[in-house]
PDB file of the backbone (N, CA, C, O) and the ligand in Angstrom, with CONECT records:
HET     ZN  A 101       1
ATOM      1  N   UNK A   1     -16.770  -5.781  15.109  1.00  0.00           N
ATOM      2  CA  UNK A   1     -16.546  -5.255  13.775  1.00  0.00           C
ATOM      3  C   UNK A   1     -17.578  -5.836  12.815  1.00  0.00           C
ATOM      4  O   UNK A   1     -17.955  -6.969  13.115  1.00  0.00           O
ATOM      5  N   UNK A   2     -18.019  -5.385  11.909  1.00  0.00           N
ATOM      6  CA  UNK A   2     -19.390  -5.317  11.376  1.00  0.00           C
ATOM      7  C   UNK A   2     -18.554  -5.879  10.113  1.00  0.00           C
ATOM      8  O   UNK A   2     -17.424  -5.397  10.027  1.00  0.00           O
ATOM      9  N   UNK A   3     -19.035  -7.131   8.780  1.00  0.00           N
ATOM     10  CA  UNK A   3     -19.056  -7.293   7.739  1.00  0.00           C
ATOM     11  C   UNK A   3     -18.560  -6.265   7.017  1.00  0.00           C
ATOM     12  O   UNK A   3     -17.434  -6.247   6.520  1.00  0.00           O
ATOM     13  N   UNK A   4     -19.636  -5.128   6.922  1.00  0.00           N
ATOM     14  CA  UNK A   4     -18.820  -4.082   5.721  1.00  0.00           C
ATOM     15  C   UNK A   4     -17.391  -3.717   6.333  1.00  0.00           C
ATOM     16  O   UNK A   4     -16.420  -3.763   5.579  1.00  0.00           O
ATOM     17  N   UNK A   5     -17.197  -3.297   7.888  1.00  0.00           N
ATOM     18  CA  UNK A   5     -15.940  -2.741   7.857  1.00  0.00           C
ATOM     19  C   UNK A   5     -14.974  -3.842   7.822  1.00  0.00           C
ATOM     20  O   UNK A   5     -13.886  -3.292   7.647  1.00  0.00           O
ATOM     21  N   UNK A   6     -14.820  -4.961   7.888  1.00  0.00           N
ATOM     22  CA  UNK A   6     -14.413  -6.172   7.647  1.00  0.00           C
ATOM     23  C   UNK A   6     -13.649  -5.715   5.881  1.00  0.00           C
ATOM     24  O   UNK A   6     -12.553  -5.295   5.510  1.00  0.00           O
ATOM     25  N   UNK A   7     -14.778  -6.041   5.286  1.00  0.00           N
ATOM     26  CA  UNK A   7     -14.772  -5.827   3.896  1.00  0.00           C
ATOM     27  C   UNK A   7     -13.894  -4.552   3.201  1.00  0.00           C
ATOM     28  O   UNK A   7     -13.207  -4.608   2.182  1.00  0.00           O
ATOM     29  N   UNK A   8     -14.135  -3.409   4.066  1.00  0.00           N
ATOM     30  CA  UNK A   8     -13.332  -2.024   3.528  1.00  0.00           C
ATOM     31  C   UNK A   8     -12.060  -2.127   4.155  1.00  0.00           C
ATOM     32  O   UNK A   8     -11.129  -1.493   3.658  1.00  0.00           O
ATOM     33  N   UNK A   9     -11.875  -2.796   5.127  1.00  0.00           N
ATOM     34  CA  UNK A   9      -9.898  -2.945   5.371  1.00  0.00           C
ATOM     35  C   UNK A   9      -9.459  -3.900   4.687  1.00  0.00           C
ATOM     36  O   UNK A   9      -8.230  -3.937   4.640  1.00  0.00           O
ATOM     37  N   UNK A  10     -10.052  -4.779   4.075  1.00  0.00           N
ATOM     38  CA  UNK A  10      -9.556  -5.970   3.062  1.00  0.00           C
ATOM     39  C   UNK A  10      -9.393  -5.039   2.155  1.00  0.00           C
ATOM     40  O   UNK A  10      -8.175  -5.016   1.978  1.00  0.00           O
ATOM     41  N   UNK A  11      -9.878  -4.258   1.472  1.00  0.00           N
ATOM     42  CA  UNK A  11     -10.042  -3.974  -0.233  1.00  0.00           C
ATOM     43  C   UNK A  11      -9.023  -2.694  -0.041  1.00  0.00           C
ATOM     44  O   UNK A  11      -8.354  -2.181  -0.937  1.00  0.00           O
ATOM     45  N   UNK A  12      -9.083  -2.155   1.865  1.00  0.00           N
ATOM     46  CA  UNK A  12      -7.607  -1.136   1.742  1.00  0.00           C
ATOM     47  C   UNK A  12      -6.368  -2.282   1.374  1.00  0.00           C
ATOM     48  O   UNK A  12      -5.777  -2.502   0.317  1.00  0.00           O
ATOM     49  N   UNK A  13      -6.282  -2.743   2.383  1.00  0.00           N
ATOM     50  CA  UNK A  13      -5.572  -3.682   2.503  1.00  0.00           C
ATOM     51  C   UNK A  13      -4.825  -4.341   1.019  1.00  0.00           C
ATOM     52  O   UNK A  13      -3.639  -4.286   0.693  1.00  0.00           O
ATOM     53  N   UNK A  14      -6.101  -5.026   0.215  1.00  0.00           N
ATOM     54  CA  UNK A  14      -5.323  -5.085  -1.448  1.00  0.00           C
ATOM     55  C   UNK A  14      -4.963  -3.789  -2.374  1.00  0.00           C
ATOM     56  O   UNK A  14      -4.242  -4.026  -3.343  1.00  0.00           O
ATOM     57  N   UNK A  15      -5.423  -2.350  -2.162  1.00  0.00           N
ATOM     58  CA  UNK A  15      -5.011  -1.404  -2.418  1.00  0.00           C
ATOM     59  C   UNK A  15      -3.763  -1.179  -1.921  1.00  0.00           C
ATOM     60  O   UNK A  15      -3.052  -0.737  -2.824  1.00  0.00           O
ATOM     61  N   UNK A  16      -3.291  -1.265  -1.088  1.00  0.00           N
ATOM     62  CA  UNK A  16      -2.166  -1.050  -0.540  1.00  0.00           C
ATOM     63  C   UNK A  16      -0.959  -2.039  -1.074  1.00  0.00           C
ATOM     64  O   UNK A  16       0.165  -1.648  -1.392  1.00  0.00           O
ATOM     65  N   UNK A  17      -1.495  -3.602  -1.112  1.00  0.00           N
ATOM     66  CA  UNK A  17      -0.633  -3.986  -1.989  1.00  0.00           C
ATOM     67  C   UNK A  17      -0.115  -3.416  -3.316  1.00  0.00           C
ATOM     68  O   UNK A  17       1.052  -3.163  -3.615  1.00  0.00           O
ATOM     69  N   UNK A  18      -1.254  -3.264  -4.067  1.00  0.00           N
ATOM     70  CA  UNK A  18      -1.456  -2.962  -5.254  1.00  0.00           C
ATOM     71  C   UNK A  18      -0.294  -1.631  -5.377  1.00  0.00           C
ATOM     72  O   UNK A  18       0.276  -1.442  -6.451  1.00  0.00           O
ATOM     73  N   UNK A  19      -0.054  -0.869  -4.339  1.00  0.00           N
ATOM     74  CA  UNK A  19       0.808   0.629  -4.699  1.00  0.00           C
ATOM     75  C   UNK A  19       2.043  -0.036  -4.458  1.00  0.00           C
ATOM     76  O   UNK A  19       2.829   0.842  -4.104  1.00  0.00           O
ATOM     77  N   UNK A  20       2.726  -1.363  -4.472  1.00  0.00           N
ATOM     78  CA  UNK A  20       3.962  -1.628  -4.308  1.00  0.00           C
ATOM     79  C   UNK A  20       4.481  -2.811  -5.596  1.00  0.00           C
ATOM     80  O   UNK A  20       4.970  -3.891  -5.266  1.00  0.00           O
ATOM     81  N   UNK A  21       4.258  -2.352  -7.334  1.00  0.00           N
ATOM     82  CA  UNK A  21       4.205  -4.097  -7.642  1.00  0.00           C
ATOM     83  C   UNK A  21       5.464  -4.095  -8.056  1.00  0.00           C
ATOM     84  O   UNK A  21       6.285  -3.191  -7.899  1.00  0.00           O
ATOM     85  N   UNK A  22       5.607  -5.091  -8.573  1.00  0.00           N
ATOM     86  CA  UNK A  22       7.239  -5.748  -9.401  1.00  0.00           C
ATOM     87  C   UNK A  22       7.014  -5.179 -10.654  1.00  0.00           C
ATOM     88  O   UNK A  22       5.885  -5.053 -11.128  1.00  0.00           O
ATOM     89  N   UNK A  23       8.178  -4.784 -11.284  1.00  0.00           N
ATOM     90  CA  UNK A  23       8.221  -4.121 -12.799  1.00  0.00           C
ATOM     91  C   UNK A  23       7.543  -2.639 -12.720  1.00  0.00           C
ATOM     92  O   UNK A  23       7.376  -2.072 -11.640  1.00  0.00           O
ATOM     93  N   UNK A  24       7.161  -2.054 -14.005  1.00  0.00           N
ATOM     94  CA  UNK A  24       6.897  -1.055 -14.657  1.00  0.00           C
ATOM     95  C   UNK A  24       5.597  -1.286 -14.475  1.00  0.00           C
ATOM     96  O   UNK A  24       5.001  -2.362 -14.515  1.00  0.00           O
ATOM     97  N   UNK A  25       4.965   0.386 -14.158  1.00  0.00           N
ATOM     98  CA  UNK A  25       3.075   0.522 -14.068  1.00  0.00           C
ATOM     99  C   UNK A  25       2.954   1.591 -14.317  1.00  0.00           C
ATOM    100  O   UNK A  25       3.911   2.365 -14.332  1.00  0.00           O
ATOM    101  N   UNK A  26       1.795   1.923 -14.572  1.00  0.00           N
ATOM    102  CA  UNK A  26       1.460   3.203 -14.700  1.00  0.00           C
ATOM    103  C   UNK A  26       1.223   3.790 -13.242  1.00  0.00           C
ATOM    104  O   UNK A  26       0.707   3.350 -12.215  1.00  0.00           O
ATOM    105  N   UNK A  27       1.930   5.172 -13.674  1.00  0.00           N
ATOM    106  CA  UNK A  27       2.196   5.844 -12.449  1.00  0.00           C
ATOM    107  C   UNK A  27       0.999   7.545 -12.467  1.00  0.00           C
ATOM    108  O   UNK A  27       0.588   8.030 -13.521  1.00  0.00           O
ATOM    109  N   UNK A  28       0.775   7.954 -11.488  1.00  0.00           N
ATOM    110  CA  UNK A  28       0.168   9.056 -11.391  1.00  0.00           C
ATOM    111  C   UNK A  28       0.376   9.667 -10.153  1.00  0.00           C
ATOM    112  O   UNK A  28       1.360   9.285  -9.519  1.00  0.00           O
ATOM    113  N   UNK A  29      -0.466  10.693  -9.583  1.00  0.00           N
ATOM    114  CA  UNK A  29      -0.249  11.290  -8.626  1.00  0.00           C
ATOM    115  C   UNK A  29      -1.164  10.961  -7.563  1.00  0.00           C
ATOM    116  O   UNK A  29      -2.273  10.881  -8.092  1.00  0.00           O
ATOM    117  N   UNK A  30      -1.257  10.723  -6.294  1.00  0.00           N
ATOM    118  CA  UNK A  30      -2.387  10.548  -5.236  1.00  0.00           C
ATOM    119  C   UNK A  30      -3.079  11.645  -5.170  1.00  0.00           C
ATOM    120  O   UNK A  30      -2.430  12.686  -5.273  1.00  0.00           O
ATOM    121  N   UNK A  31      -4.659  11.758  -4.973  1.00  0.00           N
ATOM    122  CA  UNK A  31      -5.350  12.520  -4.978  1.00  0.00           C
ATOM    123  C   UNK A  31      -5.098  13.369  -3.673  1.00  0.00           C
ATOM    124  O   UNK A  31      -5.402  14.562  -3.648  1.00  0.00           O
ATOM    125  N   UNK A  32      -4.752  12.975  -3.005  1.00  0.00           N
ATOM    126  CA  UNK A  32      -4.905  13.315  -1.424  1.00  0.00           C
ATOM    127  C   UNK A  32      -3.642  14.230  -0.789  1.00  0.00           C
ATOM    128  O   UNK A  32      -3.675  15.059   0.120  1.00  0.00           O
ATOM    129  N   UNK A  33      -2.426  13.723  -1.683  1.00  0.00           N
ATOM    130  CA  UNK A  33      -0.920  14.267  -1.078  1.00  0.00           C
ATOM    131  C   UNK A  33       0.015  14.654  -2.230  1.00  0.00           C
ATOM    132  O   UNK A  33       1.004  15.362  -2.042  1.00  0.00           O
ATOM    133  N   UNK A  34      -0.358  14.128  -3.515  1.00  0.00           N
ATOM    134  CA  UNK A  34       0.304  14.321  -4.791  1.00  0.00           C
ATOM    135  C   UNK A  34       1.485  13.757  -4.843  1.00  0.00           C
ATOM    136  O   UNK A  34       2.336  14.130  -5.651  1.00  0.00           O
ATOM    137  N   UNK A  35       1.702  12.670  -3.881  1.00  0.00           N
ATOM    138  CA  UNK A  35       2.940  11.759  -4.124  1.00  0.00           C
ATOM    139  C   UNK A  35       2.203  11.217  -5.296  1.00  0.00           C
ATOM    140  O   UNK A  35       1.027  11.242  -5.660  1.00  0.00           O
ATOM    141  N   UNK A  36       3.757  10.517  -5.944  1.00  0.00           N
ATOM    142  CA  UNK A  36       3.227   9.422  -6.852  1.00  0.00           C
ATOM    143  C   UNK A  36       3.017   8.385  -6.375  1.00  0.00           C
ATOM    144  O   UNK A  36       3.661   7.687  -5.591  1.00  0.00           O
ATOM    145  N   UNK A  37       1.893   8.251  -6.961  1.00  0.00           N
ATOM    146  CA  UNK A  37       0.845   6.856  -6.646  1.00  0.00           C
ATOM    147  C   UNK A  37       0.487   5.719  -7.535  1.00  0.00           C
ATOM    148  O   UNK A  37      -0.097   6.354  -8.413  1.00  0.00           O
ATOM    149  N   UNK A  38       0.410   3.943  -8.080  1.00  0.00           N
ATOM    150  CA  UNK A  38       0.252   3.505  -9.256  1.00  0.00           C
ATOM    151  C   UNK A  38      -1.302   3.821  -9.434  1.00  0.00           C
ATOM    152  O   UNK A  38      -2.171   3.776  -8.564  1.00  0.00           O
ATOM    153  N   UNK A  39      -1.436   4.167 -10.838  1.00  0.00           N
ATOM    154  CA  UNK A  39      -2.844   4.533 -11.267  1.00  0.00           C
ATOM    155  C   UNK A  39      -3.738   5.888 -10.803  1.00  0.00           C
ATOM    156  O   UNK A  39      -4.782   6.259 -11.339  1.00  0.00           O
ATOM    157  N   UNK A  40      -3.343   6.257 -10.148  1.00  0.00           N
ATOM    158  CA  UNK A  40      -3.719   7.405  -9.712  1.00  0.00           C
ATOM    159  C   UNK A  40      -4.197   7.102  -8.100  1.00  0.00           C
ATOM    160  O   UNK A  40      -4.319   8.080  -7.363  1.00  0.00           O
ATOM    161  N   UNK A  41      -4.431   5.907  -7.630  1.00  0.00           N
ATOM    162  CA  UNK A  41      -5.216   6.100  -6.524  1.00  0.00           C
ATOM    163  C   UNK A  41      -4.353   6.454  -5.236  1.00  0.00           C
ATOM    164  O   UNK A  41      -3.161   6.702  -5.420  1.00  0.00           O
ATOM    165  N   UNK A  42      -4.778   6.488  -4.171  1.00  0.00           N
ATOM    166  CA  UNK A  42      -4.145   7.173  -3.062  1.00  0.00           C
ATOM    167  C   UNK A  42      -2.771   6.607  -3.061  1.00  0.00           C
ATOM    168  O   UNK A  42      -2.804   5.613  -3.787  1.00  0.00           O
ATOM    169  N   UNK A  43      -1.364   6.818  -2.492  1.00  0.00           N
ATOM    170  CA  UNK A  43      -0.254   6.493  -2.108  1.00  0.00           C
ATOM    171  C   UNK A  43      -0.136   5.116  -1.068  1.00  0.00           C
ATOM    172  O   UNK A  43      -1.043   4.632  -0.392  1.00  0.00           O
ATOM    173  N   UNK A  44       0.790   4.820  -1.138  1.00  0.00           N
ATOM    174  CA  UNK A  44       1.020   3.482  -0.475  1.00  0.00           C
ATOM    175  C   UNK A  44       0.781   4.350   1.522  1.00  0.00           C
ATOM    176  O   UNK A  44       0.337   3.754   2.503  1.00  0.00           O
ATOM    177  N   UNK A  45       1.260   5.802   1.465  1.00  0.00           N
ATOM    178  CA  UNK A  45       1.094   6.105   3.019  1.00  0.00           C
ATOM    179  C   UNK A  45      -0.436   6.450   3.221  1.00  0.00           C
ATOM    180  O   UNK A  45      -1.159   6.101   4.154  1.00  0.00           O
ATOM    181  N   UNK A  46      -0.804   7.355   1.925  1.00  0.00           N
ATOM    182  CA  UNK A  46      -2.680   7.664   2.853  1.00  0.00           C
ATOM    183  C   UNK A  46      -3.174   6.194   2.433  1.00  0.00           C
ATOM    184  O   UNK A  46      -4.338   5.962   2.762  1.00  0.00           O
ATOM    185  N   UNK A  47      -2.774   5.582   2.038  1.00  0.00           N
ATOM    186  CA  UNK A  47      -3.659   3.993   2.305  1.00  0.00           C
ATOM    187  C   UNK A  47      -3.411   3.874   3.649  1.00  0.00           C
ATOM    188  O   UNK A  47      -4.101   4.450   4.490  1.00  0.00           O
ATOM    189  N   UNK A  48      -2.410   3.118   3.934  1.00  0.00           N
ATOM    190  CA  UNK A  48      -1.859   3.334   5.500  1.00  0.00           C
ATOM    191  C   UNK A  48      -2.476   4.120   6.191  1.00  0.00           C
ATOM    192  O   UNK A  48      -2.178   3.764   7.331  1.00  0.00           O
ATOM    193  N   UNK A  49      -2.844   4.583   6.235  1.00  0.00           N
ATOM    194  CA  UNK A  49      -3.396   6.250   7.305  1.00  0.00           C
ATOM    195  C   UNK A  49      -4.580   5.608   7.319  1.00  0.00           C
ATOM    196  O   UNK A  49      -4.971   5.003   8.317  1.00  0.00           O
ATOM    197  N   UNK A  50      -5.499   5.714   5.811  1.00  0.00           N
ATOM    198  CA  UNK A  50      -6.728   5.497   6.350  1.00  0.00           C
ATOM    199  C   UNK A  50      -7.019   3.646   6.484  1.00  0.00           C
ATOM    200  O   UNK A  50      -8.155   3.198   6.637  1.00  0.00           O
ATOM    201  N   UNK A  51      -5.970   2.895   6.405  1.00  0.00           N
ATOM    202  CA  UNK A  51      -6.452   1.201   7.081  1.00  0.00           C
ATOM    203  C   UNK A  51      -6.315   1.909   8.772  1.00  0.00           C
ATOM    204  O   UNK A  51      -7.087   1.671   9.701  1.00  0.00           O
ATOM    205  N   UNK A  52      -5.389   2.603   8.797  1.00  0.00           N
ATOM    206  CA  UNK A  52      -4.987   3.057  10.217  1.00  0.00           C
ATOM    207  C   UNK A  52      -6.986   3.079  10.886  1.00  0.00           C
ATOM    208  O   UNK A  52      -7.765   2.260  11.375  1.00  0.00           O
ATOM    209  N   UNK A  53      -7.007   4.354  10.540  1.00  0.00           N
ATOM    210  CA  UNK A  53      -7.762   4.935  10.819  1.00  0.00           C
ATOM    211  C   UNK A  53      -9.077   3.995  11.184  1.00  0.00           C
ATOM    212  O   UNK A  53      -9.230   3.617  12.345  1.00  0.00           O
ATOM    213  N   UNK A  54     -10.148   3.585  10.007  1.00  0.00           N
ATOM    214  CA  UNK A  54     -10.727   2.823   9.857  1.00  0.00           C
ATOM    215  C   UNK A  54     -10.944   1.467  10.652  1.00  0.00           C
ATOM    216  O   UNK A  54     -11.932   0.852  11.053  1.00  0.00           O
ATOM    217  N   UNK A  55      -9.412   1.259  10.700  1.00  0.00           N
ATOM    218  CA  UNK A  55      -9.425  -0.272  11.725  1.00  0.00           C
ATOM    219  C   UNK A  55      -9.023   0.172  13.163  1.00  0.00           C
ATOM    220  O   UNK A  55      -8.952  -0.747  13.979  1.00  0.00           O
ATOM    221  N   UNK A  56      -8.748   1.426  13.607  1.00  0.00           N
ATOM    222  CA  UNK A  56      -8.065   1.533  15.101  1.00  0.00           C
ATOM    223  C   UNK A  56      -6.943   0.968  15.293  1.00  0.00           C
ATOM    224  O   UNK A  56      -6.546   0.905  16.457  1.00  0.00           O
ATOM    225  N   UNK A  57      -6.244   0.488  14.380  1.00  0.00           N
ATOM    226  CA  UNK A  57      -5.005  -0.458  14.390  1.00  0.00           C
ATOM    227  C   UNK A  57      -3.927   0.080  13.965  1.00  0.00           C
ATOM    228  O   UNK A  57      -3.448  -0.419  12.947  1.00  0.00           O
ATOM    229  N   UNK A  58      -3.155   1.347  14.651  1.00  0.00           N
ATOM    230  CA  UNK A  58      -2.031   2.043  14.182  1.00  0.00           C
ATOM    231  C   UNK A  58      -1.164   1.242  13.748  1.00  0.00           C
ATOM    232  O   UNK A  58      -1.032   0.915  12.569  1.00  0.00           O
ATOM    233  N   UNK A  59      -0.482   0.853  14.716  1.00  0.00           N
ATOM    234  CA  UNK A  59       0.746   0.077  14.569  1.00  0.00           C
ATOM    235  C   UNK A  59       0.713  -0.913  13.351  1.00  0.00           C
ATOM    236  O   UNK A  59       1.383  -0.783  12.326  1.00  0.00           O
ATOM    237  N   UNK A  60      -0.279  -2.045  13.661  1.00  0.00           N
ATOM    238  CA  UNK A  60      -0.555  -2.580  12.635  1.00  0.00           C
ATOM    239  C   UNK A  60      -0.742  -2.227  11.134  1.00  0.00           C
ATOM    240  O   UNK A  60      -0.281  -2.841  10.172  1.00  0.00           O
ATOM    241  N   UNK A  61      -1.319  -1.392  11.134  1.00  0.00           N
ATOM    242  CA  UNK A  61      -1.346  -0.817   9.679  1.00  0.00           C
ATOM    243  C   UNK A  61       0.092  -0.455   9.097  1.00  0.00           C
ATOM    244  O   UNK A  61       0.562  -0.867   8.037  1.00  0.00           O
ATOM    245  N   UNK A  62       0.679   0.386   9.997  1.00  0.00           N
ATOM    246  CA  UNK A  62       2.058   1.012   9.666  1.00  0.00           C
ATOM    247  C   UNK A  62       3.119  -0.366   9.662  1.00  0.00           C
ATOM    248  O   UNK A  62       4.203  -0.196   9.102  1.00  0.00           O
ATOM    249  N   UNK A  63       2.904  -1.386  10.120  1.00  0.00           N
ATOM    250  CA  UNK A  63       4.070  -2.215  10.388  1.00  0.00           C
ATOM    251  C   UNK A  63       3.263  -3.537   8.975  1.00  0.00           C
ATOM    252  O   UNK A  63       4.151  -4.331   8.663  1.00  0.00           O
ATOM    253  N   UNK A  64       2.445  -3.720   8.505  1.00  0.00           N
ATOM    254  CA  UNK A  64       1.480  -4.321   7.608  1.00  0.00           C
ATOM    255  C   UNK A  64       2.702  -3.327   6.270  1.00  0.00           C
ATOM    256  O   UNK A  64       3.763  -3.759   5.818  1.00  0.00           O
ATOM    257  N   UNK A  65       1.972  -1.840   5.929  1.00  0.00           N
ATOM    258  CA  UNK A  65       2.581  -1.159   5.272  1.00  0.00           C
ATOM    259  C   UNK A  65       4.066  -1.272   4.909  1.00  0.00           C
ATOM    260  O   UNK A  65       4.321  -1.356   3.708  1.00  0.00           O
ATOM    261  N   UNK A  66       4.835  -1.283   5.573  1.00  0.00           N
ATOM    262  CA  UNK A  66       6.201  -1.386   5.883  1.00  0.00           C
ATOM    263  C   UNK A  66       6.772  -2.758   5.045  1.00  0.00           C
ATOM    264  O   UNK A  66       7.457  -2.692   4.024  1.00  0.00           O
ATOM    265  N   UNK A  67       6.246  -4.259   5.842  1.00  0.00           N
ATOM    266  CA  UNK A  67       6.054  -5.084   5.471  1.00  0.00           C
ATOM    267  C   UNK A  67       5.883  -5.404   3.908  1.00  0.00           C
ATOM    268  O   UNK A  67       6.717  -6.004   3.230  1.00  0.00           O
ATOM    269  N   UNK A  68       4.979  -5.033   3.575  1.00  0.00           N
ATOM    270  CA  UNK A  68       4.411  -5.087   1.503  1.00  0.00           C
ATOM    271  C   UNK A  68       5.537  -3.901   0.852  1.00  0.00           C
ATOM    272  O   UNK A  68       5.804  -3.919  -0.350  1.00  0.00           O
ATOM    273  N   UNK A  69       5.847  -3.388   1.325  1.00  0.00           N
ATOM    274  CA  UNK A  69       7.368  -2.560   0.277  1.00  0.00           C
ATOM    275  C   UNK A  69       8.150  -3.266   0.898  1.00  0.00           C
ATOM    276  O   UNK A  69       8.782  -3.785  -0.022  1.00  0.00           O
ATOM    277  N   UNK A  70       8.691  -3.783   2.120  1.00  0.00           N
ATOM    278  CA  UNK A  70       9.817  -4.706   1.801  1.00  0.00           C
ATOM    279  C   UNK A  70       9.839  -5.543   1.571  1.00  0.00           C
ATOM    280  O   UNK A  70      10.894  -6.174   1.638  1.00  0.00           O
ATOM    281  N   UNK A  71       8.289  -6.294   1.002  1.00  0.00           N
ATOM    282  CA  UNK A  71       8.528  -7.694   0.220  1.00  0.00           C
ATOM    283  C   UNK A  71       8.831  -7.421  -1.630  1.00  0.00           C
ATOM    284  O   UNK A  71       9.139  -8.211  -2.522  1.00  0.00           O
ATOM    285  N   UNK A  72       8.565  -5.917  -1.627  1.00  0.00           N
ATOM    286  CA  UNK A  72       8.758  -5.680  -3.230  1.00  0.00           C
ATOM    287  C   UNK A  72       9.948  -5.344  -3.207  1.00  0.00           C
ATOM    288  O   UNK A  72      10.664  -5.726  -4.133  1.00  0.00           O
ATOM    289  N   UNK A  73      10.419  -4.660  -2.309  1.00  0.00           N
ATOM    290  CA  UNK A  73      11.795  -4.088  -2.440  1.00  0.00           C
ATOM    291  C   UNK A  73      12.922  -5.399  -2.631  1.00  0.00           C
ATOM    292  O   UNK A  73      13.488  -5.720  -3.676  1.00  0.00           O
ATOM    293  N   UNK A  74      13.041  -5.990  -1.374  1.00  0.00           N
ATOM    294  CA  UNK A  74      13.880  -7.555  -1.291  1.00  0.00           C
ATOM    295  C   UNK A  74      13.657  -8.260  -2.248  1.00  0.00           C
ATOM    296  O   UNK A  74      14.714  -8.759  -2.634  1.00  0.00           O
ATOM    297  N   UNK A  75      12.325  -8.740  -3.183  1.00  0.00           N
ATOM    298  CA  UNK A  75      11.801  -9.853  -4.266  1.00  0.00           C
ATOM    299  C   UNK A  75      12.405  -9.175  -5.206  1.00  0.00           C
ATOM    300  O   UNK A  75      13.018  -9.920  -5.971  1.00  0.00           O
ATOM    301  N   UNK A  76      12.516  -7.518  -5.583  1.00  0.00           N
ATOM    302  CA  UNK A  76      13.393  -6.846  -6.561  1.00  0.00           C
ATOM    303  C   UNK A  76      14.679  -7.017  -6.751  1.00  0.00           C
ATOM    304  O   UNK A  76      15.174  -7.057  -7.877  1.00  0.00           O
ATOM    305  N   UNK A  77      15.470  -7.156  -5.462  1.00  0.00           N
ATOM    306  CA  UNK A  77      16.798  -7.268  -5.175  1.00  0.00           C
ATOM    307  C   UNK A  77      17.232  -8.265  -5.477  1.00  0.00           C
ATOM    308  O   UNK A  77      18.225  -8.454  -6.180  1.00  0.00           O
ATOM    309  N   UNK A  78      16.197  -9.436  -4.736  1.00  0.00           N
ATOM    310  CA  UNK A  78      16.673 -11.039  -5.242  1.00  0.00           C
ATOM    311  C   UNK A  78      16.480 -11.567  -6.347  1.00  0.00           C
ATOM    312  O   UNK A  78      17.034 -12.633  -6.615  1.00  0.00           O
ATOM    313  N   UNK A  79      15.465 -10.800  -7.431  1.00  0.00           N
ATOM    314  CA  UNK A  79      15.472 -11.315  -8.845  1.00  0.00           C
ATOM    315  C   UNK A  79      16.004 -10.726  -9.719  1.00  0.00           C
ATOM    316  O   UNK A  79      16.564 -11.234 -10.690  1.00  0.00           O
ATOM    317  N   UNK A  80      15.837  -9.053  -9.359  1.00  0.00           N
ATOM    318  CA  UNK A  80      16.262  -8.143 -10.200  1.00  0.00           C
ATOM    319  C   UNK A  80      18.236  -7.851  -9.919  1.00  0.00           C
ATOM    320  O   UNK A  80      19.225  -8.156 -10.585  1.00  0.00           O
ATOM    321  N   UNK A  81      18.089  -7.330  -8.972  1.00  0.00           N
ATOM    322  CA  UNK A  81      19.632  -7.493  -8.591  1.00  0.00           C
ATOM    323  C   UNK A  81      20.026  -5.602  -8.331  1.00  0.00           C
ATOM    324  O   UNK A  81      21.032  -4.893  -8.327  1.00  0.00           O
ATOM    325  N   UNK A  82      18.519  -5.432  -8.139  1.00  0.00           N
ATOM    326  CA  UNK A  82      18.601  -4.207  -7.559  1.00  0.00           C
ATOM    327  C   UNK A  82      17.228  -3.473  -6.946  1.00  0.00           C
ATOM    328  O   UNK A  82      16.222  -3.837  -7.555  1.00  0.00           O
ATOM    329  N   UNK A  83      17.026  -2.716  -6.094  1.00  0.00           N
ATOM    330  CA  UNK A  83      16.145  -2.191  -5.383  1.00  0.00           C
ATOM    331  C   UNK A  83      15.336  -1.191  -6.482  1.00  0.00           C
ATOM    332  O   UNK A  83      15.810  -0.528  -7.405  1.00  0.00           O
ATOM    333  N   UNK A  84      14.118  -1.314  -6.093  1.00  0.00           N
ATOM    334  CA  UNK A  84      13.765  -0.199  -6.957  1.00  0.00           C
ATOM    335  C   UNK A  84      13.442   1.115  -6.349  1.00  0.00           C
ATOM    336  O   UNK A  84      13.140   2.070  -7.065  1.00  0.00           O
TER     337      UNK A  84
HETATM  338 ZN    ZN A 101      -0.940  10.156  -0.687  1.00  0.00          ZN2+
END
C-alpha cells in the first residue's frame, strides 16, 4: 500500500467519523444517495462503501462503520439519556 492510499483511507476514515457527532450540526443531503449527510458530504454508508472499496477491506470497513455510530449512539444514551 502506497503513502497516498495510506493517506486517503485515513481522511475516509475521519470523514466517516465526522458523519456521526454528539449534539446538533448542520445537516444536508449526500451527494451520491441523498440521505442526510452532516455538511453536505457523502453519508456515513457511501463513506463506508468507498473506505470499502479503496482499501479491499469489506468487512472491516463495514464493522469500523458500525462501530463509530455505536460509539455516538451509546455516548448519547449514557450522557444524554437517550439515543439519537
Ligand atoms: Zn450517501
Amino acid at each position: 500500500m502506497t503513502d497516498e492510499q495510506q493517506a486517503t483511507i485515513a481522511t475516509l476514515i475521519h470523514r466517516l467519523h465526522r458523519q456521526y457527532p454528539m449534539g446538533v450540526t448542520t445537516m444536508g443531503h449526500c451527494p451520491q444517495c441523498e440521505n442526510p449527510s452532516r455538511g453536505g458530504d457523502l453519508c456515513g454508508r457511501c463513506l463506508a462503501a468507498e473506505l470499502a472499496d479503496v482499501s479491499g477491506q469489506h468487512q472491516a470497513a463495514h464493522c469500523l462503520h458500525t462501530a463509530i455510530k455505536h460509539t455516538r449512539d451509546y455516548t448519547a444514551l449514557l450522557i444524554e439519556g437517550e439515543m439519537p
